[in-house]
C-alpha positions, 0 to 999 in steps of 0.5 A, a space after each residue: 389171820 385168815 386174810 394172810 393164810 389166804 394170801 399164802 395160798 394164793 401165792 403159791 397156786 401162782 406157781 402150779 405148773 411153773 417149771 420153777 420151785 418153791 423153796 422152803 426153810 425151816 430153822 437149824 437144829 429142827 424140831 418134830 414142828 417145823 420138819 413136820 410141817 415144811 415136810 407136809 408143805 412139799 408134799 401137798 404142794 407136789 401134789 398139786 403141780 407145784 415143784 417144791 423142797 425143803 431146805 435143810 442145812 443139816 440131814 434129818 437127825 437121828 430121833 427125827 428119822 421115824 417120820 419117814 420122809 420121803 428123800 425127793 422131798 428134801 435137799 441139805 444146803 451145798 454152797 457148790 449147788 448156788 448157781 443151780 439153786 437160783 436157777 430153781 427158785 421162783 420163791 421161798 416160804 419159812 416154816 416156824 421161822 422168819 429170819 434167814 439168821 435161824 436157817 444156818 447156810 440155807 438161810 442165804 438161799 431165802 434172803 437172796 430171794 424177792 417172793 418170799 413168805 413166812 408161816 409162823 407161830 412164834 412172838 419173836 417172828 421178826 418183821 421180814 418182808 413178803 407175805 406173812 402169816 404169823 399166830 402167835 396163839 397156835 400151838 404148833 406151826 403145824 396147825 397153820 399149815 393144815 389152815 394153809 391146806 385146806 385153803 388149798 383144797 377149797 381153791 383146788 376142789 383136790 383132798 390133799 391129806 393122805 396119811 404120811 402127809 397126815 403123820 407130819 402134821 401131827 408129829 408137828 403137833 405132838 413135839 410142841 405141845 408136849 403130846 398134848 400137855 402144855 398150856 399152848 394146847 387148845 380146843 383147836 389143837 385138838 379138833 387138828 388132831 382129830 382130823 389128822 387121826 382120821 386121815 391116818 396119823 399115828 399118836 402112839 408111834 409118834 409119841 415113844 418116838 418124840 418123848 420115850 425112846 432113849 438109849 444107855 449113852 443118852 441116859 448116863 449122859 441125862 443122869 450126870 446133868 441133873 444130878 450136877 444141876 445147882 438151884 439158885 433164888 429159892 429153887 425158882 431157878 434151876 441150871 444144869 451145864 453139859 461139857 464136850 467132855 461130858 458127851 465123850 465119856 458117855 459117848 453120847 451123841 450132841 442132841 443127847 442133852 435135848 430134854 433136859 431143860 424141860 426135866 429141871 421144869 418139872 422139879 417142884 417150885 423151879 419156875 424157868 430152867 436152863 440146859 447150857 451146852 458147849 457144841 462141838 464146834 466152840 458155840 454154847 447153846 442155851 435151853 430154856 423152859 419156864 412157867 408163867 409168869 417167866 417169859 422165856 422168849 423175852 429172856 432168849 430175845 436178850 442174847 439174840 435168841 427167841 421162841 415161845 413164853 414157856 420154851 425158848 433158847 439162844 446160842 452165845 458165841 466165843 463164851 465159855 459154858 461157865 461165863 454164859 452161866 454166870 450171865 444167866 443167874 444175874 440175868 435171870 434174877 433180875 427177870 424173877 424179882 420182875 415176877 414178885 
């Protein structure tokens, strides 16, 4: 692994004071992660004479918006722009993702691209090409990012962690960890966090951002979909449906639901869990999160979907919330007496 995190660093010091930019993507429907860490990216990266953006294909949400992100720093995706956008572009690196299929309409943008990177951390990366730094057991993206980093400080001679640069980081960290509790974390999670605490990040901000703070529509919203939640083989399984309408008449807002699956995972003797949600725009979008020894990401990888071995999802087209439900239980069965 360090050989291609040193070749990610190499590769973009080829473009210091090149007049054209590096473009990085993160995936659709982000996360404290991969905002996090392609934030941290761009920013770093100006720092050193490297003009570079991230790419988003929809504004920051709402619950992302305490990590205060410099606005230069970001561009959301305008087709309008395409010409422009070429124009810029001398490379393009993916963050916590490796296909341009997870970065909505921005993805067209990096698969149109030749130079391309991908610092990665998850087991379904795919096999895009370019150069490729991919760890599957670190726990966070974020963490390859501060190892792409300090790279950069031994090649440069230059500190380039200052404490907003420090907060993306471990908002990174803290979102895919769990603040710290998954079975993802390790030594070296921790050793990230220490470094970034000393350079100015801030856990307790972060943490009531990303884990406590809710509202009255979020919380009617979370108390209609667990108290409909139905148990199947035993209680290993555990399933719970959010409707359009549902959101509606709790005037809730579409990521209301984020958390739920995770809620059904904590009941006692459920061993992988599931949120299904209709979006507004016809699409179901399934979370899962599992304990061992359900493999999520191989249960996601069926439907075209992908992510980590305890948390994972996919999105199912022209379905219904109740036929994707039905697919899953049998689907899921089938998965559960593998794990007998």
């Amino acid at each position: 692994m360090e050989n291609s995190s040193n070749r990610i660093a190499e590769e973009l010091l080829k473009h210091r004071d090149s007049s054209r930019e590096i473009q990085i993507f993160p995936h659709i429907r982000v996360d404290g992660d991969c905002l996090g860490s392609a934030a941290a990216l761009a920013a770093v990266l100006n720092r050193l004479g490297i003009r570079a953006r991230v790419f988003m294909d929809e504004p920051i949400p709402d619950r992302l918006s305490f990590v205060g992100i410099r606005p230069e720093l970001m561009e959301i995706f305008d087709s309008n722009k395409w010409d422009s956008y070429l124009v810029d572009q001398g490379a393009v690196i993916a963050v916590d993702c490796s296909e341009s299929t997870r970065m909505g309409r921005a993805g067209t943008l990096f698969a149109n691209a030749s130079d391309r990177m991908v610092i990665d951390h998850h087991i379904s990366s795919g096999n895009s090409h370019g150069c490729r730094y991919i760890d599957a057991d670190a726990a966070a993206t974020a963490e390859l990012v501060l190892n792409v980093i300090h790279i950069l400080e031994k090649m440069t001679g230059t500190d380039l962690i200052d404490p907003p640069t420090a907060n993306c980081l471990m908002v990174g960290l803290q979102s895919d960890t769990g603040r710290f509790s998954y079975q993802n974390t390790t030594p070296g999670t921790f050793r990230a966090a220490a470094e970034l605490l000393e350079k100015g990040a801030n856990v307790y901000i972060n943490a009531y951002n990303l884990f406590d703070l809710t509202n009255v529509e979020r919380m009617r919203l979370t108390a209609r979909a667990l108290s409909g939640a139905k148990f199947f083989y035993g209680g290993r399984l555990a399933l719970t449906v959010v409707t359009q309408d549902m959101i509606r008449e709790c005037q809730a807002t579409e990521d209301a639901s984020d958390g739920l699956a995770s809620n059904l995972r904590d009941i006692k003797g459920v061993l992988a869990s599931f949120a299904v949600r209709e979006t507004a725009d016809g699409e179901i979008r399934v979370n899962i999160r599992s304990y061992l020894p359900f493999d999520a990401a191989a249960f996601a990888a069926q439907f075209g979907g992908g992510g980590h071995q305890r948390a994972a999802g996919f999105t199912v087209l022209n379905r219904t919330a109740t036929e994707v439900s039905k697919m899953i239980i049998e689907r899921a069965g089938e998965f559960l007496s593998e794990t007998n």
